[in-house]
mmCIF entry with sequence, helices, sheets and N, C-alpha, C, O atoms, coordinates in Angstrom:
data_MODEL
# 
_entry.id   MODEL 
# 
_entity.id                         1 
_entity.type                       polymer 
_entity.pdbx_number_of_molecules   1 
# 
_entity_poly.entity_id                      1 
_entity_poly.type                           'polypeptide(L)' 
_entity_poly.nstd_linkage                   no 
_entity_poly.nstd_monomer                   no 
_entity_poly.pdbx_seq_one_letter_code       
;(UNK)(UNK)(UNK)(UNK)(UNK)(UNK)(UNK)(UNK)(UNK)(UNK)(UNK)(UNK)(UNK)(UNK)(UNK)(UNK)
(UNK)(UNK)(UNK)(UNK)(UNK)(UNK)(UNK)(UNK)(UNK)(UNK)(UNK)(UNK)(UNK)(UNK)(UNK)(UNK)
(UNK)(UNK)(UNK)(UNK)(UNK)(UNK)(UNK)(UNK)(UNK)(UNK)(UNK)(UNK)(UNK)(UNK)(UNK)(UNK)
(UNK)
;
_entity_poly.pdbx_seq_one_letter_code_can   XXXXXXXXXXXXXXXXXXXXXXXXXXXXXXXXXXXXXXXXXXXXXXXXX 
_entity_poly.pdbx_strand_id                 A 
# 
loop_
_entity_poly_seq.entity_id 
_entity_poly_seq.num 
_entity_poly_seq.mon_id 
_entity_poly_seq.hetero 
1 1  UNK n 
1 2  UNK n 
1 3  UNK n 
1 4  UNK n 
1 5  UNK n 
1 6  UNK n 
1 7  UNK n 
1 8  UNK n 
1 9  UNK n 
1 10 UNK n 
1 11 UNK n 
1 12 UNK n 
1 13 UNK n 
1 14 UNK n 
1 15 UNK n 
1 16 UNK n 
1 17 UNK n 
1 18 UNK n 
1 19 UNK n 
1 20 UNK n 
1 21 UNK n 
1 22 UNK n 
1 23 UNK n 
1 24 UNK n 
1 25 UNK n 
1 26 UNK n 
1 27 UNK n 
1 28 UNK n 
1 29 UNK n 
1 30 UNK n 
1 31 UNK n 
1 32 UNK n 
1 33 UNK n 
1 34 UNK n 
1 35 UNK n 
1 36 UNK n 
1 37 UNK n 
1 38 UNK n 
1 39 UNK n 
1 40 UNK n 
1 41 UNK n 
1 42 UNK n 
1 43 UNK n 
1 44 UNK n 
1 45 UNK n 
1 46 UNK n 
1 47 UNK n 
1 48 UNK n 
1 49 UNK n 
# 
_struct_asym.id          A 
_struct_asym.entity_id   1 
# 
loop_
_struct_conf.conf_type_id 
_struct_conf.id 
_struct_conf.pdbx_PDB_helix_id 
_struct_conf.beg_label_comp_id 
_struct_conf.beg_label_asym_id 
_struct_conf.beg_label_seq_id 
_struct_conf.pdbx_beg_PDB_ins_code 
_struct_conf.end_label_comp_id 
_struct_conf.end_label_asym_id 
_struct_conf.end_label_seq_id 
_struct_conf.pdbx_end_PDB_ins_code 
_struct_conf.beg_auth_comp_id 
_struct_conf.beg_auth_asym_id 
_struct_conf.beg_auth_seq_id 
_struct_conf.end_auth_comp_id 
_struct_conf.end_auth_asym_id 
_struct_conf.end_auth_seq_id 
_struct_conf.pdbx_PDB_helix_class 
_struct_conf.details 
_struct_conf.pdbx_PDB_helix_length 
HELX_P HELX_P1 AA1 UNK A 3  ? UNK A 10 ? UNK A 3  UNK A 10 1 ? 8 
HELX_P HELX_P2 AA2 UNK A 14 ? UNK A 22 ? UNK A 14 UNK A 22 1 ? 9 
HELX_P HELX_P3 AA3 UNK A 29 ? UNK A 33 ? UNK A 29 UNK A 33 1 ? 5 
HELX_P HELX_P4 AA4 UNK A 36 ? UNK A 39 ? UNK A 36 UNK A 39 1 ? 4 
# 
_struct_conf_type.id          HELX_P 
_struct_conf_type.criteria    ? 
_struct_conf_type.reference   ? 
# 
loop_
_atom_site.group_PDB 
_atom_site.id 
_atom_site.type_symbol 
_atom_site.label_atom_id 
_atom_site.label_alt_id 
_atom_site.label_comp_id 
_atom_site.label_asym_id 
_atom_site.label_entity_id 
_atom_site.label_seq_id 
_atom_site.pdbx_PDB_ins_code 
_atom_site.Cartn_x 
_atom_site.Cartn_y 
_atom_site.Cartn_z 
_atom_site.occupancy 
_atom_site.B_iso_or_equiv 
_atom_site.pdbx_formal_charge 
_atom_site.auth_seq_id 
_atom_site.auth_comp_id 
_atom_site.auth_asym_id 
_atom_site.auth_atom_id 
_atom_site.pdbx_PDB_model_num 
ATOM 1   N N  . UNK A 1 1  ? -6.172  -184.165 -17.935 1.00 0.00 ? 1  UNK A N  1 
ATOM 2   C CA . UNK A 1 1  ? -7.431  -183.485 -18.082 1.00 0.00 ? 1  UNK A CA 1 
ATOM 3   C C  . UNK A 1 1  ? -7.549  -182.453 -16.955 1.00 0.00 ? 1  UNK A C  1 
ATOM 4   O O  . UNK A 1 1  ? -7.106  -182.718 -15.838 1.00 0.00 ? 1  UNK A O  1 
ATOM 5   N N  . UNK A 1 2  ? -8.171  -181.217 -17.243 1.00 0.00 ? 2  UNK A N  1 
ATOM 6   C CA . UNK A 1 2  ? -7.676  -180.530 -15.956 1.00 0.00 ? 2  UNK A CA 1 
ATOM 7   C C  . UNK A 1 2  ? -9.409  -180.171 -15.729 1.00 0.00 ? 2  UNK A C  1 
ATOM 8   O O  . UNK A 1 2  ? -10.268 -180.417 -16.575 1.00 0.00 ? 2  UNK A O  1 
ATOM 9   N N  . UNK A 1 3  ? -9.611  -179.663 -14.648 1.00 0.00 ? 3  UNK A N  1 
ATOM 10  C CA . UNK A 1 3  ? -10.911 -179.548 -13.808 1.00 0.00 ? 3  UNK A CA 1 
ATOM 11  C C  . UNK A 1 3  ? -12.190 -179.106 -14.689 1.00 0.00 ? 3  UNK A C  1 
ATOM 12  O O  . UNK A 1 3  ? -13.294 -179.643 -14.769 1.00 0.00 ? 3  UNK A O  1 
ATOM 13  N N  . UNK A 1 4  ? -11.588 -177.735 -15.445 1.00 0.00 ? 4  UNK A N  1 
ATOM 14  C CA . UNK A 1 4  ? -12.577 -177.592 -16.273 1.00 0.00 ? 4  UNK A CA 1 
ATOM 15  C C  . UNK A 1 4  ? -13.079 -178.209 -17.548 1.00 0.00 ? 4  UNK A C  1 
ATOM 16  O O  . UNK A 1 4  ? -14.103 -177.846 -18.127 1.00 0.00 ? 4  UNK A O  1 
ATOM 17  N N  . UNK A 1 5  ? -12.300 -179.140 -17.926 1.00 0.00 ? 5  UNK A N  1 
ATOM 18  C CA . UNK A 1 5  ? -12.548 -180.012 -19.033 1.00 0.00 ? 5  UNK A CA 1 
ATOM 19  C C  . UNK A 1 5  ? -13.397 -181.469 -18.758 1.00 0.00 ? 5  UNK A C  1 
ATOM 20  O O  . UNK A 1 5  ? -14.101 -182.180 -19.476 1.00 0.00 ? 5  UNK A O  1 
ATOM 21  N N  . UNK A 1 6  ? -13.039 -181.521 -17.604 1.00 0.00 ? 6  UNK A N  1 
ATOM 22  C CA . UNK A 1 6  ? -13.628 -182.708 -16.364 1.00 0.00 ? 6  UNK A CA 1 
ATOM 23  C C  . UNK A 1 6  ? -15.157 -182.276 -16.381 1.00 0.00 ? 6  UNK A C  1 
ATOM 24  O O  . UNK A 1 6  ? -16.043 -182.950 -16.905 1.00 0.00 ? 6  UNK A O  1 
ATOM 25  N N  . UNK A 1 7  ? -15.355 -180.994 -15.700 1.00 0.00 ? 7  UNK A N  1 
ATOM 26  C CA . UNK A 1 7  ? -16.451 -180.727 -15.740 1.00 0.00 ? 7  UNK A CA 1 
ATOM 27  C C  . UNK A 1 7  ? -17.261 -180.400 -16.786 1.00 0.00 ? 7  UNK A C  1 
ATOM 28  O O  . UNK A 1 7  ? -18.325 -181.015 -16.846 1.00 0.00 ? 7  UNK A O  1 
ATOM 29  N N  . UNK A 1 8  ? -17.053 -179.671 -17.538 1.00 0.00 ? 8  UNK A N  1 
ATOM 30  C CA . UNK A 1 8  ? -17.145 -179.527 -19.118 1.00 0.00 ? 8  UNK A CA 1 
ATOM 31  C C  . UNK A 1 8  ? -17.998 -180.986 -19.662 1.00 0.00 ? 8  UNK A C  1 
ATOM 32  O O  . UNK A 1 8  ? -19.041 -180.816 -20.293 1.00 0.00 ? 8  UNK A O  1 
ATOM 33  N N  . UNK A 1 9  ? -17.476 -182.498 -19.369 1.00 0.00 ? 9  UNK A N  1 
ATOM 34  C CA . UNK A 1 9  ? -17.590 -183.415 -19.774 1.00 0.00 ? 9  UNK A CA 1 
ATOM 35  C C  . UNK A 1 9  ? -18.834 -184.084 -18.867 1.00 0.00 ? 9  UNK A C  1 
ATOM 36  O O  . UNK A 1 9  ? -19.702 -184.727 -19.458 1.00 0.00 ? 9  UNK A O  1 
ATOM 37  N N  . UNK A 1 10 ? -18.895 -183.897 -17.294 1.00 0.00 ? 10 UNK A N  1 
ATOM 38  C CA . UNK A 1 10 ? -19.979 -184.322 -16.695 1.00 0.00 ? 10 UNK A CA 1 
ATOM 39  C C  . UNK A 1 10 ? -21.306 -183.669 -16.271 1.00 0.00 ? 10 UNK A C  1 
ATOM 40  O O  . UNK A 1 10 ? -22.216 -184.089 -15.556 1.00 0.00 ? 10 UNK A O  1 
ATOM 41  N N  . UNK A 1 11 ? -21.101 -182.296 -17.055 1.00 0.00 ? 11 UNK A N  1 
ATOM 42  C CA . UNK A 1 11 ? -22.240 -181.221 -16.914 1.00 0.00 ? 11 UNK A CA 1 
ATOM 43  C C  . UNK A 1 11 ? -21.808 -180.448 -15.624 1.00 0.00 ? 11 UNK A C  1 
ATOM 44  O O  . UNK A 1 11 ? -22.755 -179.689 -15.417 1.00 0.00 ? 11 UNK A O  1 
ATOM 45  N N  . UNK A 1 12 ? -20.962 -180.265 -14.744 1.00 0.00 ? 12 UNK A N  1 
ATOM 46  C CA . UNK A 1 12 ? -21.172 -179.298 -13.672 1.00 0.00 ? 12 UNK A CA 1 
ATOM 47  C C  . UNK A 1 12 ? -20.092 -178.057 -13.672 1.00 0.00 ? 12 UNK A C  1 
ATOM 48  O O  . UNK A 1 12 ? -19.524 -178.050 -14.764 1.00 0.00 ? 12 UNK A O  1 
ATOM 49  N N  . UNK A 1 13 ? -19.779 -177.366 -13.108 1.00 0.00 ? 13 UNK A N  1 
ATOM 50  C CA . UNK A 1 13 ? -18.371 -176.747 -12.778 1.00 0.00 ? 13 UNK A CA 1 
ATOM 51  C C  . UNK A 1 13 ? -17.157 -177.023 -11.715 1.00 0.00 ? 13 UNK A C  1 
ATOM 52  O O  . UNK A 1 13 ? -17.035 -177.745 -10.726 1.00 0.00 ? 13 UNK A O  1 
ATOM 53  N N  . UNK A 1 14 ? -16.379 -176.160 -12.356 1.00 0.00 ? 14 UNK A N  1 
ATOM 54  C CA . UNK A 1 14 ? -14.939 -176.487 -11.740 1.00 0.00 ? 14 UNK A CA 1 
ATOM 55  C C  . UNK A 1 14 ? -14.749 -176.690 -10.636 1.00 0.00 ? 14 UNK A C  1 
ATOM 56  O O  . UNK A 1 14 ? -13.997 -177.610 -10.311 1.00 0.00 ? 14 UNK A O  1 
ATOM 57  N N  . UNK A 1 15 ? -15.501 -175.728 -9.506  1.00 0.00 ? 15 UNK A N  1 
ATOM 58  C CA . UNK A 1 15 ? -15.495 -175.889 -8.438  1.00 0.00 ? 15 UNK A CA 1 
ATOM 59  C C  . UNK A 1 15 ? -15.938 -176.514 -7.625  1.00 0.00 ? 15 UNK A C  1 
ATOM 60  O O  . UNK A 1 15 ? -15.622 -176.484 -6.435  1.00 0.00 ? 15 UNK A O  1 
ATOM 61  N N  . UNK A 1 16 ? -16.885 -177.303 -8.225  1.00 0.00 ? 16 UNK A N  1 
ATOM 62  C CA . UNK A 1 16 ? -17.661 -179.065 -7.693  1.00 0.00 ? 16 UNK A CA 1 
ATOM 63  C C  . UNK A 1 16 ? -16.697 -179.588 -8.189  1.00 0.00 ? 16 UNK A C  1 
ATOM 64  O O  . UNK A 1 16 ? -15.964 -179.533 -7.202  1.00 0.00 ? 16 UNK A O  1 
ATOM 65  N N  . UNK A 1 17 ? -16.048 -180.102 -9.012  1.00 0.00 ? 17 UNK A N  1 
ATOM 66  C CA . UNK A 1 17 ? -14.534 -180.915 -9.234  1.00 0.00 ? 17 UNK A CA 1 
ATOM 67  C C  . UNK A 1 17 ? -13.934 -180.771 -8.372  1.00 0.00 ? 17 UNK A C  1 
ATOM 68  O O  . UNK A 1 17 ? -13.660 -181.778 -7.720  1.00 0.00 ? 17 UNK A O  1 
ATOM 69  N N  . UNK A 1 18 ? -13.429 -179.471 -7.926  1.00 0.00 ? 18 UNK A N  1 
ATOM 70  C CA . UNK A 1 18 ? -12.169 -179.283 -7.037  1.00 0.00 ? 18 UNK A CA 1 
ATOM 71  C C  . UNK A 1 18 ? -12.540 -179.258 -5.550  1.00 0.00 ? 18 UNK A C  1 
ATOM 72  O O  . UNK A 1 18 ? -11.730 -179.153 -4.629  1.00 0.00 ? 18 UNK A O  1 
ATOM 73  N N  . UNK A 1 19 ? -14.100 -179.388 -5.417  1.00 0.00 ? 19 UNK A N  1 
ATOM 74  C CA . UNK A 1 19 ? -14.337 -179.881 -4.031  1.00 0.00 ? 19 UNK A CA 1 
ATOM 75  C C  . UNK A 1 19 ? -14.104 -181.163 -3.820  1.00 0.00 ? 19 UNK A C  1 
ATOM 76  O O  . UNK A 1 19 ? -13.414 -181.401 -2.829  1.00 0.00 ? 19 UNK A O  1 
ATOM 77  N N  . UNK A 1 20 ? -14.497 -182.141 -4.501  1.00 0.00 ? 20 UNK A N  1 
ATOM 78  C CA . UNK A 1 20 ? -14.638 -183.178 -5.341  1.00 0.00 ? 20 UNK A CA 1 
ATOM 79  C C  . UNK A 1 20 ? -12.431 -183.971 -4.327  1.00 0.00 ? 20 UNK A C  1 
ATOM 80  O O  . UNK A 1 20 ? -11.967 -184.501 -3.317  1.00 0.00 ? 20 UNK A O  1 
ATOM 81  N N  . UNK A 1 21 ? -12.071 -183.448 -5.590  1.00 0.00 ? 21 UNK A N  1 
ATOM 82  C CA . UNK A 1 21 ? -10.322 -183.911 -5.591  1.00 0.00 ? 21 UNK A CA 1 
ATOM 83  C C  . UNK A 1 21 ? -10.343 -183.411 -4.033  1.00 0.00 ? 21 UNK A C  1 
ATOM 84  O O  . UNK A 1 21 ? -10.279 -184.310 -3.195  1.00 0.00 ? 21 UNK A O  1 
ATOM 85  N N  . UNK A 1 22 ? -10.433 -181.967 -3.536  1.00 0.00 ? 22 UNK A N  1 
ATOM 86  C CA . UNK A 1 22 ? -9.971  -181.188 -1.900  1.00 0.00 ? 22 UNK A CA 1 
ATOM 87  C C  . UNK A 1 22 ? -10.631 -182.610 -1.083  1.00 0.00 ? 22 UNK A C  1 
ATOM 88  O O  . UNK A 1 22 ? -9.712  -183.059 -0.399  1.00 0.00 ? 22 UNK A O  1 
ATOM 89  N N  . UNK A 1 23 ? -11.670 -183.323 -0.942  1.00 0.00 ? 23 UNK A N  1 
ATOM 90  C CA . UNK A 1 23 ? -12.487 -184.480 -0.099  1.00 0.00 ? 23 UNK A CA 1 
ATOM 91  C C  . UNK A 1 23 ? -13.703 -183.718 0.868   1.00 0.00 ? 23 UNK A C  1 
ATOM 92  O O  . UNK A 1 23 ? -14.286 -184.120 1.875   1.00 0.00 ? 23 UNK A O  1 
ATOM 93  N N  . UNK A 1 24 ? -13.840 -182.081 -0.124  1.00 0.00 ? 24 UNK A N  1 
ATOM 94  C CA . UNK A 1 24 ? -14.878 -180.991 0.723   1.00 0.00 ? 24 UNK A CA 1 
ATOM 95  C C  . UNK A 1 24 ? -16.155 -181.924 0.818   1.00 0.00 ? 24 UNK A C  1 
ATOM 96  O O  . UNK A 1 24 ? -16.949 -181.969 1.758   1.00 0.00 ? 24 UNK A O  1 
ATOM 97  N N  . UNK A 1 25 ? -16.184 -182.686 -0.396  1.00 0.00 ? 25 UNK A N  1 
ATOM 98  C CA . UNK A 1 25 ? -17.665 -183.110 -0.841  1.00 0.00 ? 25 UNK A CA 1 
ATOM 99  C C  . UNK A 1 25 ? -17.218 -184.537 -1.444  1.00 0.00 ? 25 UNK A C  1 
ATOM 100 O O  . UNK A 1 25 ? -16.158 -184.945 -1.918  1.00 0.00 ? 25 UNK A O  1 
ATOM 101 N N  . UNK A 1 26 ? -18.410 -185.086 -1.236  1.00 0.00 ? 26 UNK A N  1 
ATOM 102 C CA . UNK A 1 26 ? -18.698 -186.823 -2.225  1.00 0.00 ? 26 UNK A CA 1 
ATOM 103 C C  . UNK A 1 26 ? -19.785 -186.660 -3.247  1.00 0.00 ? 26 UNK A C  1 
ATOM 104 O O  . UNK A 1 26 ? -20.979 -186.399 -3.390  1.00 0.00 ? 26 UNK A O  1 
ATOM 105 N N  . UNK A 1 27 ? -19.023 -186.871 -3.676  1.00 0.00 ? 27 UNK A N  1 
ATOM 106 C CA . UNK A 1 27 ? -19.989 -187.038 -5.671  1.00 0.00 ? 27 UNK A CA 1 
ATOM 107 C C  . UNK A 1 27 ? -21.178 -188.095 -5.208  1.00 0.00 ? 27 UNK A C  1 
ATOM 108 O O  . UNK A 1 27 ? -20.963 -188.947 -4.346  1.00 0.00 ? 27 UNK A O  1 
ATOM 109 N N  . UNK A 1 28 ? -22.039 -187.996 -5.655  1.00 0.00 ? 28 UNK A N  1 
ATOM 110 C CA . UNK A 1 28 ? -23.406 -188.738 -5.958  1.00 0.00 ? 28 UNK A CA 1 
ATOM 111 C C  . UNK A 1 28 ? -22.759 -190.205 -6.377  1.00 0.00 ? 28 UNK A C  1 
ATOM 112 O O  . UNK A 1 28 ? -21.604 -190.439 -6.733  1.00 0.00 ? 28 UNK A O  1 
ATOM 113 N N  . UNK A 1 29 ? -23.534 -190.841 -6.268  1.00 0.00 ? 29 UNK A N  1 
ATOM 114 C CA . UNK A 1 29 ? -22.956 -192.162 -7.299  1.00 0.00 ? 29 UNK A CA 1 
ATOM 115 C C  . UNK A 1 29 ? -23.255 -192.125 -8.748  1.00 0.00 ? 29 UNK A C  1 
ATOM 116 O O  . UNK A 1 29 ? -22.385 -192.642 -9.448  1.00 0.00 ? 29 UNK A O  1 
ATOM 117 N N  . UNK A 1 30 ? -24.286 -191.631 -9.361  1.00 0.00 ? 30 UNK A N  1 
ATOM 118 C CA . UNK A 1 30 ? -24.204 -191.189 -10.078 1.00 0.00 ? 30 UNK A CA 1 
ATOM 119 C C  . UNK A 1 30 ? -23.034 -190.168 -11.247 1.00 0.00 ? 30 UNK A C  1 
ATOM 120 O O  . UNK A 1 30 ? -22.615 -190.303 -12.397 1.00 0.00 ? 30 UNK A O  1 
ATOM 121 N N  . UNK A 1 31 ? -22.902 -189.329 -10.323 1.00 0.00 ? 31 UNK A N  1 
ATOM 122 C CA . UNK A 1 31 ? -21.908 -188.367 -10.490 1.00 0.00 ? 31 UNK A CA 1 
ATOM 123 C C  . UNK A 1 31 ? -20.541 -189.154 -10.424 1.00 0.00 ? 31 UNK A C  1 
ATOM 124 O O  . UNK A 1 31 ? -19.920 -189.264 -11.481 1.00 0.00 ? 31 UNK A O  1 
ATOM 125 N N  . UNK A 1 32 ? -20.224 -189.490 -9.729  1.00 0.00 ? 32 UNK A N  1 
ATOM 126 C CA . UNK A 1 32 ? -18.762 -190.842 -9.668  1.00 0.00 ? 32 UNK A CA 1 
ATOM 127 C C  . UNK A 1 32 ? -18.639 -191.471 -11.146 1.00 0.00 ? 32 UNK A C  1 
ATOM 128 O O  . UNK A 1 32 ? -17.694 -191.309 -11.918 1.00 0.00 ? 32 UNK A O  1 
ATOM 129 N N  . UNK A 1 33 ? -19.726 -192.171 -11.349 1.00 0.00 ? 33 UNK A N  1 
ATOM 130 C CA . UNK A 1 33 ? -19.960 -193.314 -12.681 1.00 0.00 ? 33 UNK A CA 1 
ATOM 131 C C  . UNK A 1 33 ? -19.679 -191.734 -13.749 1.00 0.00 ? 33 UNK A C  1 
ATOM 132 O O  . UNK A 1 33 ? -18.479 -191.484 -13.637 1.00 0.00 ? 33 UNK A O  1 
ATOM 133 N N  . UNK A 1 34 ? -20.284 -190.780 -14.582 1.00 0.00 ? 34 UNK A N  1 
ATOM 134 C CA . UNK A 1 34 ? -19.916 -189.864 -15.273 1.00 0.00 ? 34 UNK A CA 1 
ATOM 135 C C  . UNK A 1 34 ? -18.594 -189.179 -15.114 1.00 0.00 ? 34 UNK A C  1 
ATOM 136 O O  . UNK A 1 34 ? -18.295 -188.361 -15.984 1.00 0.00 ? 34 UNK A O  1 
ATOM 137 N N  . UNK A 1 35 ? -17.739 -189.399 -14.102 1.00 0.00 ? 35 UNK A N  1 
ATOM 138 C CA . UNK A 1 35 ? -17.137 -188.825 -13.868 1.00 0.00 ? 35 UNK A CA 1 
ATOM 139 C C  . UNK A 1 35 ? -15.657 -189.936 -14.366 1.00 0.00 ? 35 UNK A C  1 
ATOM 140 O O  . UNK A 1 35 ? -14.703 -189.623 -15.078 1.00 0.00 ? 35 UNK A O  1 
ATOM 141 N N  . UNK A 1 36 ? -15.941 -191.255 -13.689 1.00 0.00 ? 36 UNK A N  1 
ATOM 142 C CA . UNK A 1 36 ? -14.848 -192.450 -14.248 1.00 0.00 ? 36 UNK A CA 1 
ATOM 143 C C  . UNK A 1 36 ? -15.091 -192.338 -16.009 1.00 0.00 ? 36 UNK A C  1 
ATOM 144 O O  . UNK A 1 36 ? -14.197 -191.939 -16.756 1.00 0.00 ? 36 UNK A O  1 
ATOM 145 N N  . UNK A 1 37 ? -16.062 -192.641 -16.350 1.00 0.00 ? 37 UNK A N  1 
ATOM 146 C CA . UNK A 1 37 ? -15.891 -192.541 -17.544 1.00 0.00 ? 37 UNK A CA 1 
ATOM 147 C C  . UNK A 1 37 ? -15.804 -191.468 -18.140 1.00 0.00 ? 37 UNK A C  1 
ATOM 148 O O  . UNK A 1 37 ? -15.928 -191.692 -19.344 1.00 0.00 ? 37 UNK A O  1 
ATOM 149 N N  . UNK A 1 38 ? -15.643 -190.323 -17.921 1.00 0.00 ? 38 UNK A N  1 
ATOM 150 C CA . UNK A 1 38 ? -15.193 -189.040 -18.868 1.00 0.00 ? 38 UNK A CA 1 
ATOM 151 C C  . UNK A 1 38 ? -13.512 -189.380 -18.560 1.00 0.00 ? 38 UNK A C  1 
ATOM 152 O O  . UNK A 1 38 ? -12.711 -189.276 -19.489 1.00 0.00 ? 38 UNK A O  1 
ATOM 153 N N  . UNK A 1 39 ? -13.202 -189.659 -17.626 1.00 0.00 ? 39 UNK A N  1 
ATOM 154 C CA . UNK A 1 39 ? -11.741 -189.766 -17.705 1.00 0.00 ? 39 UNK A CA 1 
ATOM 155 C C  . UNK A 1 39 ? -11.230 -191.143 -18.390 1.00 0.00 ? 39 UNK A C  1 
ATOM 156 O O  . UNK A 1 39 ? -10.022 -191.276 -18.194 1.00 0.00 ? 39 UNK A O  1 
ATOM 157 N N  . UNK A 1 40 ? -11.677 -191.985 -18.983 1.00 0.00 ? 40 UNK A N  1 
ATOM 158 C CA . UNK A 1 40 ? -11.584 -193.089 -19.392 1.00 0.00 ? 40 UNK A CA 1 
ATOM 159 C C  . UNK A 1 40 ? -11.698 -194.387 -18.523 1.00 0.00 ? 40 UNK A C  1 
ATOM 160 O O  . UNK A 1 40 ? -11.265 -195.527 -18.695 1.00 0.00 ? 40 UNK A O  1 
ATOM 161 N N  . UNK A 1 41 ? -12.343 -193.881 -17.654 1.00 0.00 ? 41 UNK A N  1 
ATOM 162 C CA . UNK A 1 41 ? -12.515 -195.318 -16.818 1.00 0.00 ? 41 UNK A CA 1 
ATOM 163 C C  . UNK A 1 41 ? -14.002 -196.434 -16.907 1.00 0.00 ? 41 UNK A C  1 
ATOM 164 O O  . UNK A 1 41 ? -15.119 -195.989 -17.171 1.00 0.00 ? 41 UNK A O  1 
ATOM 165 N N  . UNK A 1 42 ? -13.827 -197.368 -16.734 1.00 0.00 ? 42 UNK A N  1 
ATOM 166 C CA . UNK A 1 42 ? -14.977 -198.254 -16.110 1.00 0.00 ? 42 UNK A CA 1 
ATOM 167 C C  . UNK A 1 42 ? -15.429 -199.010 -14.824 1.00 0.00 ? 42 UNK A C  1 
ATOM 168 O O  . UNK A 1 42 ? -14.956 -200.144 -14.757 1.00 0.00 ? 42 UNK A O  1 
ATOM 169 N N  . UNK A 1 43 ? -16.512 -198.520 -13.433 1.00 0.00 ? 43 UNK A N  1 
ATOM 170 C CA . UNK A 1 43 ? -16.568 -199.090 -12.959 1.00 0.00 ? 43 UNK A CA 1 
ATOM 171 C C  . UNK A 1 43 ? -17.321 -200.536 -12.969 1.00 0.00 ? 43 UNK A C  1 
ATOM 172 O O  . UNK A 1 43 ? -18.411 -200.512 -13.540 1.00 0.00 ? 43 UNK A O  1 
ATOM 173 N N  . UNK A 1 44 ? -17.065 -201.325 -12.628 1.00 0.00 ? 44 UNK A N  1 
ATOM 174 C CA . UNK A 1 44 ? -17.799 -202.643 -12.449 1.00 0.00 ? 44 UNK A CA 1 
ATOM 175 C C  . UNK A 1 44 ? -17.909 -202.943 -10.919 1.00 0.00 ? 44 UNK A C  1 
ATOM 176 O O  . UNK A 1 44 ? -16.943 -202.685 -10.201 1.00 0.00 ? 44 UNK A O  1 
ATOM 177 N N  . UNK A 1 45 ? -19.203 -203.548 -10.323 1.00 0.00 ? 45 UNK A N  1 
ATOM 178 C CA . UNK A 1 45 ? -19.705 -203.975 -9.121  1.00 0.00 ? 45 UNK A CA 1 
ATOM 179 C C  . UNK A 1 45 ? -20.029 -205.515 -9.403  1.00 0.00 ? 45 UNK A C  1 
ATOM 180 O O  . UNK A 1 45 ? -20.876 -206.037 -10.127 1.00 0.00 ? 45 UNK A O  1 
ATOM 181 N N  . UNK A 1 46 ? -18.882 -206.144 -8.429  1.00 0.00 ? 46 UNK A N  1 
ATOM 182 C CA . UNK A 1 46 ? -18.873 -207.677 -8.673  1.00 0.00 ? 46 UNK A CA 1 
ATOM 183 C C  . UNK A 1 46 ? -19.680 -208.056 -7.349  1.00 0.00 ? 46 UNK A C  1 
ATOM 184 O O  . UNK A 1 46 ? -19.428 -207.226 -6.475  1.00 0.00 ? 46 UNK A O  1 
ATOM 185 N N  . UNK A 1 47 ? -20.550 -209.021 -6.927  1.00 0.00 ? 47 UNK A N  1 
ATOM 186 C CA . UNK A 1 47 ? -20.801 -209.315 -5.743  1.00 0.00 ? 47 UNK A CA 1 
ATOM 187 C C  . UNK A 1 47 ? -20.091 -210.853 -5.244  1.00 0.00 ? 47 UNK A C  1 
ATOM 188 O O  . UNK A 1 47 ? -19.890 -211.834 -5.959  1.00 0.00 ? 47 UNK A O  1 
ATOM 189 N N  . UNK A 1 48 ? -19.875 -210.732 -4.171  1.00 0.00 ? 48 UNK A N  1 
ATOM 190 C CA . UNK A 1 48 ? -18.376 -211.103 -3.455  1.00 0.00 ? 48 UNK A CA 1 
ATOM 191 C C  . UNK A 1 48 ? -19.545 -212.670 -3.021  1.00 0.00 ? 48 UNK A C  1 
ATOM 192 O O  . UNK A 1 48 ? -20.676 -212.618 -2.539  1.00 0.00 ? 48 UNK A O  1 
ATOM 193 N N  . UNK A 1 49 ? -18.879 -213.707 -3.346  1.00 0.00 ? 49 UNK A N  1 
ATOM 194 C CA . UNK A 1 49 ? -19.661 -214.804 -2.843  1.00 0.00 ? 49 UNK A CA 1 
ATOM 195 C C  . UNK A 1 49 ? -20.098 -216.096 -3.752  1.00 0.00 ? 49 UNK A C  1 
ATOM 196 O O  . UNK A 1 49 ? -20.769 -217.001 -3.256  1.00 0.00 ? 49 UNK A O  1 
# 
């Protein structure tokens, strides 16, 4: 999937992606969660205990 299709998929542009991958910037948590799942992922938060 390349940057603009990424973004394309979580509402923003390319160049918030590629700050994003560079470590210029940290995604929202929000933004993280839209972002795993446009690429096919799922996060889950287990609590440890």
């Amino acid at each position: 999937m390349t940057q603009e299709q990424l973004a394309k998929k979580v509402g923003t542009d390319k160049s918030y992606i590629s700050k994003v991958e560079h470590g210029l910037i940290v995604p929202s948590i929000g933004m993280f969660y839209r972002m795993a799942a446009a690429m096919g992922y799922e996060v889950e938060l287990v609590k440890r205990g």
